[in-house]
C-alpha positions as CSV (number, residue, x, y, z in Angstrom):
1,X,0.2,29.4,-30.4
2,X,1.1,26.0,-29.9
3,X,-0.3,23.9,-26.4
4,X,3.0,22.9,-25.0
5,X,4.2,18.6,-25.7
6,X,3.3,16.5,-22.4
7,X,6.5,15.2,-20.8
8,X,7.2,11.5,-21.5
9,X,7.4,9.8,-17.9
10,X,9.8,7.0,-18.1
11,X,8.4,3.5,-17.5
12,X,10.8,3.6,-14.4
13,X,9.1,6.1,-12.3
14,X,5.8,5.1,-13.4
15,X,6.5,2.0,-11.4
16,X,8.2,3.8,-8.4
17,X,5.3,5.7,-8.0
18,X,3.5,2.4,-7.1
19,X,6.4,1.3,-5.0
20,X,6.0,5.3,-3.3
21,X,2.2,4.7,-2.9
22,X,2.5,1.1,-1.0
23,X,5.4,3.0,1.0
24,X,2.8,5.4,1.7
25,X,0.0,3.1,2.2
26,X,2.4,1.4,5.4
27,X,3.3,4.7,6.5
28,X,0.0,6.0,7.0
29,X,-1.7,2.5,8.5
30,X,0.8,1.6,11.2
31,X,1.0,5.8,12.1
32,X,5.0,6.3,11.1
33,X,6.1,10.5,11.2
34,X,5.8,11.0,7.4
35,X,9.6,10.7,6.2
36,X,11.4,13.2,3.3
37,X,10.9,12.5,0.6
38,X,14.6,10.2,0.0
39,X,13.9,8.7,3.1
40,X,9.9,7.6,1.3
41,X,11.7,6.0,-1.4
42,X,14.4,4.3,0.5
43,X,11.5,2.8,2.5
44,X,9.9,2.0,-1.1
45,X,12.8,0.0,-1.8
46,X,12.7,-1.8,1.2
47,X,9.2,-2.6,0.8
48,X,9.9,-3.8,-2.4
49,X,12.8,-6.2,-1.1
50,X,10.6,-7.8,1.4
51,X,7.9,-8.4,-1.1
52,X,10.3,-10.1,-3.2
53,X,11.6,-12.1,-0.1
54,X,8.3,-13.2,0.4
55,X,7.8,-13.9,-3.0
56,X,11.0,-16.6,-3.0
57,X,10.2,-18.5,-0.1
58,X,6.7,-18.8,-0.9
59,X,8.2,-20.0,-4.0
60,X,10.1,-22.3,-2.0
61,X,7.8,-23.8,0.0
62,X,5.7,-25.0,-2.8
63,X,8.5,-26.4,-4.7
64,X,9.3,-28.4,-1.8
65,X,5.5,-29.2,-1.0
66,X,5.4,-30.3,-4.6
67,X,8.9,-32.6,-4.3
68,X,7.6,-34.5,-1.3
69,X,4.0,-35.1,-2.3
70,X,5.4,-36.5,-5.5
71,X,8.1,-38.4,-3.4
């Protein structure tokens, strides 16, 4: 009898997980009703956009940091 083959998890959800478990993380610290399960990833999503927000003007500021110490 042959052990049945593990089921390849794209790459994709492996990272949604994280994004799921940082939604879940803010959920659970600032005491939110825990959402369906659509509504957890929507928020994942969102969490995801503001980290990337925050990412570009952090990005931002240190470019233009950089241009006016040089200047």
């Amino acid at each position: 009898m042959q052990s049945p083959q593990p089921i390849a998890v794209p790459a994709y959800h492996r990272r949604m997980r994280l994004l799921e478990a940082l939604a879940s993380a803010f959920i659970n610290t600032f005491g939110i009703t825990q959402p369906t399960d659509k509504t957890r990833r929507l928020v994942a999503w969102f969490i995801l956009g503001m980290l990337a927000l925050v990412v570009v003007a952090l990005a931002a500021v240190g470019t233009l940091l950089l241009h006016i110490i040089k200047t």
